[in-house]
N, CA, C and O atoms as a GROMACS GRO file, in nm:
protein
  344
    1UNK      N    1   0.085  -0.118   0.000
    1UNK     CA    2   0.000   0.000   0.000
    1UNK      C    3   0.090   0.124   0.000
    1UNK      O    4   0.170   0.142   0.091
    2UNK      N    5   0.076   0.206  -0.099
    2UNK     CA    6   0.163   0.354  -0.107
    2UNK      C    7   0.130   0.382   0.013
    2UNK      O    8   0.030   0.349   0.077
    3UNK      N    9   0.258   0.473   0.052
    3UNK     CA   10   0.230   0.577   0.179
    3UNK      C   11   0.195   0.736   0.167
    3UNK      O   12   0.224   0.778   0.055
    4UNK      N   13   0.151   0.818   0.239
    4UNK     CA   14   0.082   0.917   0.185
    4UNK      C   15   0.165   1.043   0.148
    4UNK      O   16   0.120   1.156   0.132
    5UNK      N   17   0.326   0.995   0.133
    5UNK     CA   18   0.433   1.097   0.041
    5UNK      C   19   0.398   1.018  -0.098
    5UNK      O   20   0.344   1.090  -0.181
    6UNK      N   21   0.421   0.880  -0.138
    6UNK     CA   22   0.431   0.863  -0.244
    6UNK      C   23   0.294   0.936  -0.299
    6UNK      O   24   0.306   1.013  -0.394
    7UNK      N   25   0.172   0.913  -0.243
    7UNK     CA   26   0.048   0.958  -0.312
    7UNK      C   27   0.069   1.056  -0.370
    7UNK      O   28   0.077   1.071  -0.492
    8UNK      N   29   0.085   1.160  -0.261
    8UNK     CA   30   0.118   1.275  -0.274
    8UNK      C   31   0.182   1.339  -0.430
    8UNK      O   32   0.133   1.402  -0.523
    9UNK      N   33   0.334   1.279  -0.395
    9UNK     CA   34   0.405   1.267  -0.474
    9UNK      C   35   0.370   1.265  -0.619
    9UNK      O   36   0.389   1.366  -0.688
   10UNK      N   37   0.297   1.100  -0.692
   10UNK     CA   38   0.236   1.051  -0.763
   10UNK      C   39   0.164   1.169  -0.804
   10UNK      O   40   0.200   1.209  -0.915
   11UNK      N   41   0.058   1.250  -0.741
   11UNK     CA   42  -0.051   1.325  -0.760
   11UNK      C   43  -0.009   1.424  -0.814
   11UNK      O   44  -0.074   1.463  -0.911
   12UNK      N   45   0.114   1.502  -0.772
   12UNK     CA   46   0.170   1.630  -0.825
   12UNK      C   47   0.219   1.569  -0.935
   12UNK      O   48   0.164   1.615  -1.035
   13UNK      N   49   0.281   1.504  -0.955
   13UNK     CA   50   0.321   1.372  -1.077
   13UNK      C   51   0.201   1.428  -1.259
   13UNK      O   52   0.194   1.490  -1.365
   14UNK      N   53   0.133   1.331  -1.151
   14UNK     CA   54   0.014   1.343  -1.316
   14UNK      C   55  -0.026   1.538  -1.315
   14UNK      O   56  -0.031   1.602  -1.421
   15UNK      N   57  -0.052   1.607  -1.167
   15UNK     CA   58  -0.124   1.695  -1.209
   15UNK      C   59  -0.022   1.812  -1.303
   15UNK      O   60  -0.076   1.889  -1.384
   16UNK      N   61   0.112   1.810  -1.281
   16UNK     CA   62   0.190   1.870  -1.336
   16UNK      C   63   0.199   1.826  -1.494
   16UNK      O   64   0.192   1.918  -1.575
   17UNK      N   65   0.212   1.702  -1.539
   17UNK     CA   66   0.204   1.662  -1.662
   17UNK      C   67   0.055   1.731  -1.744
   17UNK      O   68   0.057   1.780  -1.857
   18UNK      N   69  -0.064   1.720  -1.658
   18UNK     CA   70  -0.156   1.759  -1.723
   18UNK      C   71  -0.190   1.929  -1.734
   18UNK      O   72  -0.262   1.984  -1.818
   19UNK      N   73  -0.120   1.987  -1.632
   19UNK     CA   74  -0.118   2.136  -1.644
   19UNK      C   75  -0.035   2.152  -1.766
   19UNK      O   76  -0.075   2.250  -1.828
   20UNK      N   77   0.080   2.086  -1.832
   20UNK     CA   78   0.132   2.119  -1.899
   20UNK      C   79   0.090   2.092  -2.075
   20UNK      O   80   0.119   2.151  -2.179
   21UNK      N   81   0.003   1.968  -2.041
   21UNK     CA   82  -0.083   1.929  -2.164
   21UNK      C   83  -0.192   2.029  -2.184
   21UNK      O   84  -0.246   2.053  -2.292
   22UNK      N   85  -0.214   2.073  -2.091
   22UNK     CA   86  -0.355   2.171  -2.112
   22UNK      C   87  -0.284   2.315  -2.141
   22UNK      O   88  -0.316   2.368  -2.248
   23UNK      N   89  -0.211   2.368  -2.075
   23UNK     CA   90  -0.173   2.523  -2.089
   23UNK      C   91  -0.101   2.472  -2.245
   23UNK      O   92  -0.132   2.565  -2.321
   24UNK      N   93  -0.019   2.369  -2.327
   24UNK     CA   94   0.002   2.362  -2.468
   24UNK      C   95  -0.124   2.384  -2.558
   24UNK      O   96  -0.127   2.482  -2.632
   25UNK      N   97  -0.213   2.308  -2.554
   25UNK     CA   98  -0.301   2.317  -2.551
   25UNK      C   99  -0.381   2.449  -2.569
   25UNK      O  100  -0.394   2.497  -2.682
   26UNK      N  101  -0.451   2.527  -2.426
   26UNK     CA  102  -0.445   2.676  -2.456
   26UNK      C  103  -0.379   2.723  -2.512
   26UNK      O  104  -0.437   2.756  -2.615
   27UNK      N  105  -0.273   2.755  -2.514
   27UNK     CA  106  -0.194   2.833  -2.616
   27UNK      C  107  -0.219   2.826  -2.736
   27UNK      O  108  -0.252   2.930  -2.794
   28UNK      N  109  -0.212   2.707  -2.807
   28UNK     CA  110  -0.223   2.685  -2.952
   28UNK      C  111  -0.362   2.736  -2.948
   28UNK      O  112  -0.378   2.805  -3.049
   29UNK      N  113  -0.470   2.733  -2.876
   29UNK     CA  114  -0.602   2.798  -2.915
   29UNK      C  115  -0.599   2.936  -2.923
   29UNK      O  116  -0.682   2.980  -3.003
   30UNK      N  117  -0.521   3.035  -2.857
   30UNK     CA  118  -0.532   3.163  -2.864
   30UNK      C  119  -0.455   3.205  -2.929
   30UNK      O  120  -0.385   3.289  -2.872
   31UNK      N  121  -0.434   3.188  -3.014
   31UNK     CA  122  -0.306   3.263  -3.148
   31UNK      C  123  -0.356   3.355  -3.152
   31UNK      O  124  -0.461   3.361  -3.089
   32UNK      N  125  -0.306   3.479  -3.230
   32UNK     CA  126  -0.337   3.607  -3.274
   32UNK      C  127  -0.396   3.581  -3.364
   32UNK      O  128  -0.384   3.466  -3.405
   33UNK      N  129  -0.481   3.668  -3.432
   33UNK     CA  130  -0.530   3.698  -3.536
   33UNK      C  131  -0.393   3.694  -3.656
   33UNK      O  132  -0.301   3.776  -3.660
   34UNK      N  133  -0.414   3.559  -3.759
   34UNK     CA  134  -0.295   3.564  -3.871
   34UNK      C  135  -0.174   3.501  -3.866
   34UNK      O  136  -0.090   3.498  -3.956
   35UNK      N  137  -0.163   3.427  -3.705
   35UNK     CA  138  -0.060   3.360  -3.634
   35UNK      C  139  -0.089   3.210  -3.668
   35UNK      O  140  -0.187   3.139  -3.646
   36UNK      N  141   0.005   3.193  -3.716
   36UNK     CA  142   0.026   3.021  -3.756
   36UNK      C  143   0.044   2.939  -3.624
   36UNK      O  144   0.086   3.008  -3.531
   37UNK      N  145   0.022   2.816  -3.596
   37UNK     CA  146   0.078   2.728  -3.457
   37UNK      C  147   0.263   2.709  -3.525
   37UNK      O  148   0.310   2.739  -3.634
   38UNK      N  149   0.305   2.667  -3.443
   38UNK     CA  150   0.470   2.639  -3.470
   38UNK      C  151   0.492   2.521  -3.456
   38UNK      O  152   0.399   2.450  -3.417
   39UNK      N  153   0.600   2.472  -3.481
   39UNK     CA  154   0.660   2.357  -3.495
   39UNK      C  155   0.825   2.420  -3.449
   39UNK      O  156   0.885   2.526  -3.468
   40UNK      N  157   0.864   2.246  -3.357
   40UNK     CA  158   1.054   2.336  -3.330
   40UNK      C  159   1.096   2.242  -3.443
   40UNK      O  160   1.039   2.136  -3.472
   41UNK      N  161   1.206   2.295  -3.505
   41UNK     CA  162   1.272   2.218  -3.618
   41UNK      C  163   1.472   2.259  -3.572
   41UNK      O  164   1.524   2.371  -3.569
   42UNK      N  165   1.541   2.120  -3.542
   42UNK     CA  166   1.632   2.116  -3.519
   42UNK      C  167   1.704   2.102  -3.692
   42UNK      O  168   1.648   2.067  -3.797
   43UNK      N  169   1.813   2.135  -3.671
   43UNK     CA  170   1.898   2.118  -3.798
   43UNK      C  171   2.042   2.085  -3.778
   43UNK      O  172   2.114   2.168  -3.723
   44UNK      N  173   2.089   1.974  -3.818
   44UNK     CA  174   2.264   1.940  -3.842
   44UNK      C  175   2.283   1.998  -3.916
   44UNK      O  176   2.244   1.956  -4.026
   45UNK      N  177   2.366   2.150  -3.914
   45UNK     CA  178   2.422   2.154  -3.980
   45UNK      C  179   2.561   2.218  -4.014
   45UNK      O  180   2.575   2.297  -3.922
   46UNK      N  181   2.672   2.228  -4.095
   46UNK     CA  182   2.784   2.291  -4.054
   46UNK      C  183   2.851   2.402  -4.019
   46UNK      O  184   2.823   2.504  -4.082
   47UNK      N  185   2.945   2.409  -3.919
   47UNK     CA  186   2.980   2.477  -3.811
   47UNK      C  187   2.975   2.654  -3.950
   47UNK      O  188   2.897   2.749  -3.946
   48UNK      N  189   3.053   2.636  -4.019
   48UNK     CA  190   3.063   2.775  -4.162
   48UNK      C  191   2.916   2.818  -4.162
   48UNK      O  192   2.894   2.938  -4.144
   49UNK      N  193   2.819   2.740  -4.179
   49UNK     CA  194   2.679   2.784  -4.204
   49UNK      C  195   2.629   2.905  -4.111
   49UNK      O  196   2.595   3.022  -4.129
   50UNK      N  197   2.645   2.783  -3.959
   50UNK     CA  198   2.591   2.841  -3.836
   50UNK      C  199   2.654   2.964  -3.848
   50UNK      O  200   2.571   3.054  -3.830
   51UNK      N  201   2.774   3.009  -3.872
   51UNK     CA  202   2.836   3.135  -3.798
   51UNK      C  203   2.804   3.207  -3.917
   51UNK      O  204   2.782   3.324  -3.885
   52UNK      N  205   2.790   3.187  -4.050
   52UNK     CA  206   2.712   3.274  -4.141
   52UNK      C  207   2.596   3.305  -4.076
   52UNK      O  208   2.593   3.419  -4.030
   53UNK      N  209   2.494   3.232  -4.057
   53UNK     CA  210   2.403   3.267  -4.007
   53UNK      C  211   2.395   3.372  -3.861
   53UNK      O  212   2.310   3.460  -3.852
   54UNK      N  213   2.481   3.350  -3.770
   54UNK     CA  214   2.524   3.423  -3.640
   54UNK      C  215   2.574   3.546  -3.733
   54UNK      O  216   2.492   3.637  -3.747
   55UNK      N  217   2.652   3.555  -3.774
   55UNK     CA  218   2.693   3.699  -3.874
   55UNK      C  219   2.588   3.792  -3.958
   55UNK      O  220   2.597   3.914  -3.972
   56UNK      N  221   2.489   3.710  -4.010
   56UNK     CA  222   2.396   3.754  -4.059
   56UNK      C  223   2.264   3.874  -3.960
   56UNK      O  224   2.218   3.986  -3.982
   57UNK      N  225   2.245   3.748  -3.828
   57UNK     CA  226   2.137   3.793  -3.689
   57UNK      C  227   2.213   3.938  -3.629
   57UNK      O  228   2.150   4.040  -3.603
   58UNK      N  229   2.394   3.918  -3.610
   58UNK     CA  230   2.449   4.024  -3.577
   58UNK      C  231   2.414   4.145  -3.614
   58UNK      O  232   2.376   4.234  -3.537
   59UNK      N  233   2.426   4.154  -3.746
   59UNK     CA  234   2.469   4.231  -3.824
   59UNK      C  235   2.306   4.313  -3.884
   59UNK      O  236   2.291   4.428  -3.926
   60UNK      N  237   2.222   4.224  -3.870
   60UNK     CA  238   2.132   4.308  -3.890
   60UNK      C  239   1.995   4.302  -3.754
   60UNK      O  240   1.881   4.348  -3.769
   61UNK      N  241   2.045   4.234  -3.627
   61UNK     CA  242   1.997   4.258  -3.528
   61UNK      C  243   1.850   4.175  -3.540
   61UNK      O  244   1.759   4.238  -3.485
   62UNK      N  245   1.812   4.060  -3.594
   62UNK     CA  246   1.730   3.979  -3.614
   62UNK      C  247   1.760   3.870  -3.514
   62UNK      O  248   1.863   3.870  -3.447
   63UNK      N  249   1.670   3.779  -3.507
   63UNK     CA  250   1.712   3.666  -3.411
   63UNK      C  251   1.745   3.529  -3.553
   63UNK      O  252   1.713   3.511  -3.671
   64UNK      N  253   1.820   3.466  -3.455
   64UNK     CA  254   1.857   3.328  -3.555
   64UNK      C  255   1.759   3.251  -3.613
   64UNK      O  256   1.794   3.188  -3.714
   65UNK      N  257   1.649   3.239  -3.576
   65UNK     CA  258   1.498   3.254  -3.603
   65UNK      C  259   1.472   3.300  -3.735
   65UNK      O  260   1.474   3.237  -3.841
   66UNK      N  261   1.445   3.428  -3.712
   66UNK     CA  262   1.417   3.515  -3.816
   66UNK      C  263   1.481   3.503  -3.978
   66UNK      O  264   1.430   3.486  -4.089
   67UNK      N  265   1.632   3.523  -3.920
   67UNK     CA  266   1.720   3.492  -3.998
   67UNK      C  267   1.699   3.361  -4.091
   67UNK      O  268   1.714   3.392  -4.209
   68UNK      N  269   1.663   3.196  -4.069
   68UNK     CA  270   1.686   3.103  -4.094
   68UNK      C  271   1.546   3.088  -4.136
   68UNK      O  272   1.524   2.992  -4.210
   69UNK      N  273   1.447   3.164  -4.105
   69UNK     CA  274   1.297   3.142  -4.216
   69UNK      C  275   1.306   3.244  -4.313
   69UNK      O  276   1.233   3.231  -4.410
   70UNK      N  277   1.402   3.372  -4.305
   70UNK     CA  278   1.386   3.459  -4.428
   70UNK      C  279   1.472   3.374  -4.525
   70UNK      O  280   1.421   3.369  -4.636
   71UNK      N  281   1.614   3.293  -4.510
   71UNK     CA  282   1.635   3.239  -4.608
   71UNK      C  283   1.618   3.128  -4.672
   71UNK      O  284   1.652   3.096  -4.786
   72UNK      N  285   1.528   3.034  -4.538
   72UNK     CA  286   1.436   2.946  -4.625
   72UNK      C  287   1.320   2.903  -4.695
   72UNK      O  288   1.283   2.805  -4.760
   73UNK      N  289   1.264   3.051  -4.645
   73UNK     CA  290   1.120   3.065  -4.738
   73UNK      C  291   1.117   3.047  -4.854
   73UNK      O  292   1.051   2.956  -4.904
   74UNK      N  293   1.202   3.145  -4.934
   74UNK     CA  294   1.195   3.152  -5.079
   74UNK      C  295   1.224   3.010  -5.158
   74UNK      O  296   1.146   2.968  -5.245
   75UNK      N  297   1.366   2.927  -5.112
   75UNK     CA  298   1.391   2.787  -5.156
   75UNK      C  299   1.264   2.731  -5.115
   75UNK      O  300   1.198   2.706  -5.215
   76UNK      N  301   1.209   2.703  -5.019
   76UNK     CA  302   1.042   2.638  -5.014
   76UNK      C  303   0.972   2.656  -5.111
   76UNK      O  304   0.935   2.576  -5.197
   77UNK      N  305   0.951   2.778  -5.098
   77UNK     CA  306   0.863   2.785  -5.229
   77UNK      C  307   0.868   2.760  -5.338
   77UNK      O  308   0.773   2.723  -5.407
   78UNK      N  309   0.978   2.775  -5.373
   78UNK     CA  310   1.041   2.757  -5.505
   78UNK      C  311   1.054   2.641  -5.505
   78UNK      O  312   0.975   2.610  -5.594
   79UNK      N  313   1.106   2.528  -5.462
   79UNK     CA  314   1.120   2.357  -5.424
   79UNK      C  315   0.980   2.308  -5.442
   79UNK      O  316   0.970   2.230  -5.536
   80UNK      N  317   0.855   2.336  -5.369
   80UNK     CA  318   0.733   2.316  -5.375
   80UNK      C  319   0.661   2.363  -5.536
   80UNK      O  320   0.568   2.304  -5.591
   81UNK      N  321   0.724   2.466  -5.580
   81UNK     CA  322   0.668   2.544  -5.695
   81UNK      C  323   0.683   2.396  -5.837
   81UNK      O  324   0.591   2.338  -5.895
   82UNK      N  325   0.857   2.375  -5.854
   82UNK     CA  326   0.904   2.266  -5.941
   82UNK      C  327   0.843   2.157  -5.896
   82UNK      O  328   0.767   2.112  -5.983
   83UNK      N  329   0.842   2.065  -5.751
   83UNK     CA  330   0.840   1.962  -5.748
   83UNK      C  331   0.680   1.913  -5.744
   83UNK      O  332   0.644   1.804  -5.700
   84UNK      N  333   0.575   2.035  -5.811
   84UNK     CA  334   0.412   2.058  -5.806
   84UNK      C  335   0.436   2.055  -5.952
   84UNK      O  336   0.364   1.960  -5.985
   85UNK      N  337   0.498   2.103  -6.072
   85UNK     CA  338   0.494   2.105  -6.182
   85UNK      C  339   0.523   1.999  -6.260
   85UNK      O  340   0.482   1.980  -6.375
   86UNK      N  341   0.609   1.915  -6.185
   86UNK     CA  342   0.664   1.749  -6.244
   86UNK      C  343   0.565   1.688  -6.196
   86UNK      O  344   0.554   1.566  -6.210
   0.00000   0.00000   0.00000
């Protein structure tokens, strides 16, 4: 029979997991008006790139973020544009 730390314990357990399923949750329901939901997207890739890219955020005071969807938008589209026409 649990004792009444493990319960305890256990209880903050699930209720913490589910505060965190639910406030994800909320969030994705209240976007702004025009606000997409997100996705995190990791990338391997090489060390020259990254610090182009760090040189780039510097230099014009953007976040690495910013930076790495302004220059992959256009190849998207353009990738999606050809590989819709074949």
């Amino acid at each position: 029979m649990p004792t009444f730390k493990t319960r305890v314990a256990s209880d903050k357990a699930v209720n913490s997991t589910q505060g965190i399923k639910e406030s994800s949750l909320e969030s994705s329901k209240k976007l702004a008006p025009g606000k997409q939901p997100l996705k995190t997207l990791y990338l391997r890739i090489p060390i020259s790139f990254w610090e182009d890219i760090q040189t780039i955020a510097n230099l014009t005071g953007l976040s690495m973020n910013a930076v790495c969807m302004d220059l992959l938008r256009p190849a998207i589209k353009s990738k999606l544009k050809v590989l819709k026409e074949e």
